[in-house]
C-alpha positions in Angstrom: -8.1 23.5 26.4 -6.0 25.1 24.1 -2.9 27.5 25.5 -0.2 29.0 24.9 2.6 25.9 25.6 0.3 23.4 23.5 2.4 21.3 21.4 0.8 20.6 17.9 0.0 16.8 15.9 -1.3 16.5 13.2 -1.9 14.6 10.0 -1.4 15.3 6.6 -2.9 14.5 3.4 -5.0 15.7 0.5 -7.8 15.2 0.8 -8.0 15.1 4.5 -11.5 16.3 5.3 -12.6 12.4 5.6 -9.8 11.3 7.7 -10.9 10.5 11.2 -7.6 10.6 13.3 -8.5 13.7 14.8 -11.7 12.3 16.3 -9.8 9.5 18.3 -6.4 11.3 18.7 -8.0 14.4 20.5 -10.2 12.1 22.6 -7.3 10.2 23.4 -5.0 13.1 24.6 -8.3 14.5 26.8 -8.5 11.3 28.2 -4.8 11.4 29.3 -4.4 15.3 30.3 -1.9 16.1 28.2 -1.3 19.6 26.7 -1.5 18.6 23.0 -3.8 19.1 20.2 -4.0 16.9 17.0 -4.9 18.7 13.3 -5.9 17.6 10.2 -3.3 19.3 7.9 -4.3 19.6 3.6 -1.4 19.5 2.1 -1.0 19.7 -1.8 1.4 17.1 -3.2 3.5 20.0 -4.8 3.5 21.3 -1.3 5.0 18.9 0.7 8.5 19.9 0.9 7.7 23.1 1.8 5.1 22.0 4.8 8.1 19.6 6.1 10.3 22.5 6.2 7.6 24.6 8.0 7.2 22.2 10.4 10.4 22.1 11.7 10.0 25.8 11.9 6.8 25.9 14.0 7.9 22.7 16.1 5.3 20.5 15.2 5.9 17.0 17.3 4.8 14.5 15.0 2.4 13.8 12.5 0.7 10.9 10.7 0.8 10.4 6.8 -2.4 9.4 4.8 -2.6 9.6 0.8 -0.9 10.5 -1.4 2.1 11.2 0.9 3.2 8.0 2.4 5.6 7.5 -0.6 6.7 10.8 -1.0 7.6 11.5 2.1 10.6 9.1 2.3 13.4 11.2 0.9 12.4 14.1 3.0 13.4 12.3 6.3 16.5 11.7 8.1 15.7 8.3 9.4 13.5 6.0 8.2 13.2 2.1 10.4 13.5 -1.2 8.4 10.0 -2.2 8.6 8.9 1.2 6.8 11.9 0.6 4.5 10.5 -2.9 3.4 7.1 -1.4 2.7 8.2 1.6 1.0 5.7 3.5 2.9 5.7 5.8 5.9 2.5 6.4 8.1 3.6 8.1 11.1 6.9 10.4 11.7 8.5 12.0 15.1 10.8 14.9 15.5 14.1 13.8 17.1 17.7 15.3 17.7 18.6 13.9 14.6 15.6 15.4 12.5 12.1 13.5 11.2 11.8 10.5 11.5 10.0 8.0 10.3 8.0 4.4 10.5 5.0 2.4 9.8 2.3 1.7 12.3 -0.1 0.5 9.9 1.7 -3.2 10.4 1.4 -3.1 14.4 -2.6 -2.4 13.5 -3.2 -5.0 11.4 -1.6 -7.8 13.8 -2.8 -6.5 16.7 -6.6 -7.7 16.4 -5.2 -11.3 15.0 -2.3 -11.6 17.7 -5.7 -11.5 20.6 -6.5 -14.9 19.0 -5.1 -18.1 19.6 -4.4 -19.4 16.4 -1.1 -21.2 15.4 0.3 -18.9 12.7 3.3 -21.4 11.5 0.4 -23.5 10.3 -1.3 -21.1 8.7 -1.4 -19.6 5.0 -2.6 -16.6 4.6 -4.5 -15.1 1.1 -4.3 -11.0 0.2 -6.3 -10.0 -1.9 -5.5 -6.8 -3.8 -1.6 -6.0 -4.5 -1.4 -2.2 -3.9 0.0 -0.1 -1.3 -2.5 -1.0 1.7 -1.7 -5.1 0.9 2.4 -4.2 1.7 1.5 -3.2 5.3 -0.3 -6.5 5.6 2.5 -8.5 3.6 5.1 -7.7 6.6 2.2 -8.4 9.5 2.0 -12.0 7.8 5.4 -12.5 7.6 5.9 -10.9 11.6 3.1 -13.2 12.9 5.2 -16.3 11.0 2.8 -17.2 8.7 3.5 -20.4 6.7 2.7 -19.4 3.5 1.9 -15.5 2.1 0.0 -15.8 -1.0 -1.0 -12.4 -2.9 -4.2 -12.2 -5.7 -4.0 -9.1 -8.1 -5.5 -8.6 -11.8 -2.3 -7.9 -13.6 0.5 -10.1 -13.8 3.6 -7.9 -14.9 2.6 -5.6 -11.3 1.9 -9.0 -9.2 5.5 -10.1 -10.3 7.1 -6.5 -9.1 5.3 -7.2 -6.4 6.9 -10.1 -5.7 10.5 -9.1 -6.2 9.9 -6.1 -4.3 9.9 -8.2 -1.0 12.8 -10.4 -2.0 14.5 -7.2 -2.8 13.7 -5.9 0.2 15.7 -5.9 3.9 12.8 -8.6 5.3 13.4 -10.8 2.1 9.7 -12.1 2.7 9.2 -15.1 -0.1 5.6 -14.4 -1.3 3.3 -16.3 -3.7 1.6 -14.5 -6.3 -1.4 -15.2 -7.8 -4.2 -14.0 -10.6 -7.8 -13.4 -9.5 -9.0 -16.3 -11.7 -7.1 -18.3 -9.3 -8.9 -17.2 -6.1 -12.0 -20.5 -5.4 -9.3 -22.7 -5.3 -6.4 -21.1 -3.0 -9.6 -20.1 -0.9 -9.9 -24.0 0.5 -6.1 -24.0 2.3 -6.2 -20.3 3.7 -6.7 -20.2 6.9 -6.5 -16.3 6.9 -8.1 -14.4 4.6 -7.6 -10.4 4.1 -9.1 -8.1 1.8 -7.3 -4.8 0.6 -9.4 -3.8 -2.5 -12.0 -1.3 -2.5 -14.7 -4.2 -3.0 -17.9 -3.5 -0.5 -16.8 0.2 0.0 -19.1 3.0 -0.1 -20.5 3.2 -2.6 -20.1 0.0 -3.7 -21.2 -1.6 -0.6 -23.1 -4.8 -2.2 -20.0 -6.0 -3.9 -17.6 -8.8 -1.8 -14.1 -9.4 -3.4 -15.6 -13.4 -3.0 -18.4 -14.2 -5.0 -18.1 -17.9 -5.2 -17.7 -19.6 -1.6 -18.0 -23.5 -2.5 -14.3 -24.0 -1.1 -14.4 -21.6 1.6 -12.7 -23.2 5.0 -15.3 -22.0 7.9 -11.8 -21.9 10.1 -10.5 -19.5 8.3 -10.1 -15.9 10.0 -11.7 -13.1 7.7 -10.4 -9.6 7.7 -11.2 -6.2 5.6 -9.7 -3.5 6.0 -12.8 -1.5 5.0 -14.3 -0.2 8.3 -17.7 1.4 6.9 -20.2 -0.5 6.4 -19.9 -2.8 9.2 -19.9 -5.5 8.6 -18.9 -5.5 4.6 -21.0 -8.2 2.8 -17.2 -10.1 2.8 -17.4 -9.9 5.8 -21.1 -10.5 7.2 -20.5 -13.9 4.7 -17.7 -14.8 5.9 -19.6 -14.8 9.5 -22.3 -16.8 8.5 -20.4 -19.9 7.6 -19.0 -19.8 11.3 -15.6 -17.5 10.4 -13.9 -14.9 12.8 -15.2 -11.6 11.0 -12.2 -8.7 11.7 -13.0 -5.3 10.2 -10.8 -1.9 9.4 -11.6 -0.4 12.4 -9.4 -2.0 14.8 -6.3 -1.5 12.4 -7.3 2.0 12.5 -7.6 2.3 16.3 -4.2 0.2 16.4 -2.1 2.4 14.5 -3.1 5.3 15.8 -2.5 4.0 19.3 0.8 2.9 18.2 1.5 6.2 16.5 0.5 7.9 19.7 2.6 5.9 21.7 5.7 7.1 19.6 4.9 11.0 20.6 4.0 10.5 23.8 6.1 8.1 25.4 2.8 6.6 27.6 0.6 4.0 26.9 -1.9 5.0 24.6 -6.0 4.7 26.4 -7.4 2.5 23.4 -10.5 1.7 24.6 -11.1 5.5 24.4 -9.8 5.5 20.8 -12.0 2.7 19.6 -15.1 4.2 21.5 -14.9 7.8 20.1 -14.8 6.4 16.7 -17.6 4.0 17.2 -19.8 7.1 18.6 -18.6 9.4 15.2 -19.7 6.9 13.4 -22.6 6.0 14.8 -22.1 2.7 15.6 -21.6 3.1 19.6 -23.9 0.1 20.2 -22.3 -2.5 17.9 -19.7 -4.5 19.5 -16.1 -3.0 18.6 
């Protein structure tokens, strides 16, 4: 129930009419009792400083950050953490006494599934595919779980190569391996951790799998897309059949919400509610989570 002392969150965005953080952040804070309400917030890019600015008026508590704001939002923050820094991304901010500020959660979602298994991540090498903004987030989950070896596949060589100096450049000083595409059947036999960050196998390209040729595939490899509809992604559901661990988007999406939640809360987020509300929205309450 909505009164007059609830505290507004929110998240912002444009568009925003797809996001589905409302859905598990309002079941979340019924769950829990607390007087809170979470929003979907458009906000047009040329907008942004202006909404920041009426947020502090209106005393919104926190909100989270989808695209295309994530970059932008940096210089409009008094205090960004390390982690967020490295990435050059922001996901989730916090008012404080010293103003907004700011961090990623999208890195705590991303580990969070893989951290459940027991797997020995110093022996392990780990293959991104894709080079844009979601692959930083899961360039400094590698690197945090102690991955042996961080190896990154893009298209174009003069961006893989920015890519790369970015995170030497950058407060972690991560040393990662860059690749192109052409490259991929052969780095697939030593990865033992395999994440997709392209579109491939999203609506409404859902027949298409960033791997077409699986000859050296390692069956002991983990594989994890962070596309969350269809489930499973043909990657995926290929990846299952030669006897991998099959992680989808959805649990990073649970994750960093939860984590986000935790921030403006101060309590332990309920994240079986979180994961269960989405499953149910999406209809997909009867698949296992």
């Amino acid at each position: 129930m909505i009164t007059g002392t609830t505290q507004l969150l929110g998240v912002i965005g444009d568009p925003i009419a797809h996001s589905l953080s409302p859905v598990m952040h309002n079941a979340a804070i019924a769950h829990l009792g607390v007087d809170y309400v979470y929003l979907p917030l458009p906000i047009a890019a040329a907008n942004l400083a202006t909404a920041i600015a009426g947020f502090e008026a209106i005393g919104l508590r926190g909100f989270n950050i989808t695209i295309p704001h994530k970059q932008a939002i940096l210089p409009l923050l008094q205090e960004i953490t390390p982690l967020a820094q490295a990435i050059g991304a922001v996901n989730t901010v916090w008012r404080s006494e010293l103003g907004w500020q700011g961090t990623n959660t999208d890195v705590a979602g991303f580990m969070a599934p893989l951290q459940a298994l027991d797997r020995d991540w110093p022996q392990t090498e780990a293959l991104i595919l894709g080079n844009g903004g979601a692959a930083r987030a899961v360039v400094a989950g590698c690197a945090q779980l102690g991955c042996a070896t961080i190896r990154v596949i893009g298209r174009d060589r003069p961006k893989l190569q920015q890519f790369q100096q970015s995170w030497l450049a950058s407060p972690l000083q991560i040393p990662v391996h860059v690749h192109l595409w052409e490259e991929l059947p052969v780095l697939l036999a030593n990865a033992g951790l395999v994440v997709n960050t392209t579109p491939l196998g999203m609506h409404p390209h859902t027949a298409q799998s960033p791997i077409t040729d699986w000859s050296h595939w390692n069956p002991a490899a983990i594989a994890y897309d962070l596309i969350y509809v269809p489930k499973p992604t043909q990657f995926l559901q290929a990846a299952a059949e030669r006897g991998s661990v099959a992680i989808d988007g959805l649990e990073m999406l649970v994750q960093q919400g939860a984590a986000a939640l935790e921030i403006w809360l101060q309590q332990p987020p309920p994240v079986e509610v979180m994961r269960r509300s989405l499953l149910q929205h999406l209809g997909l309450a009867t698949h296992n989570s």
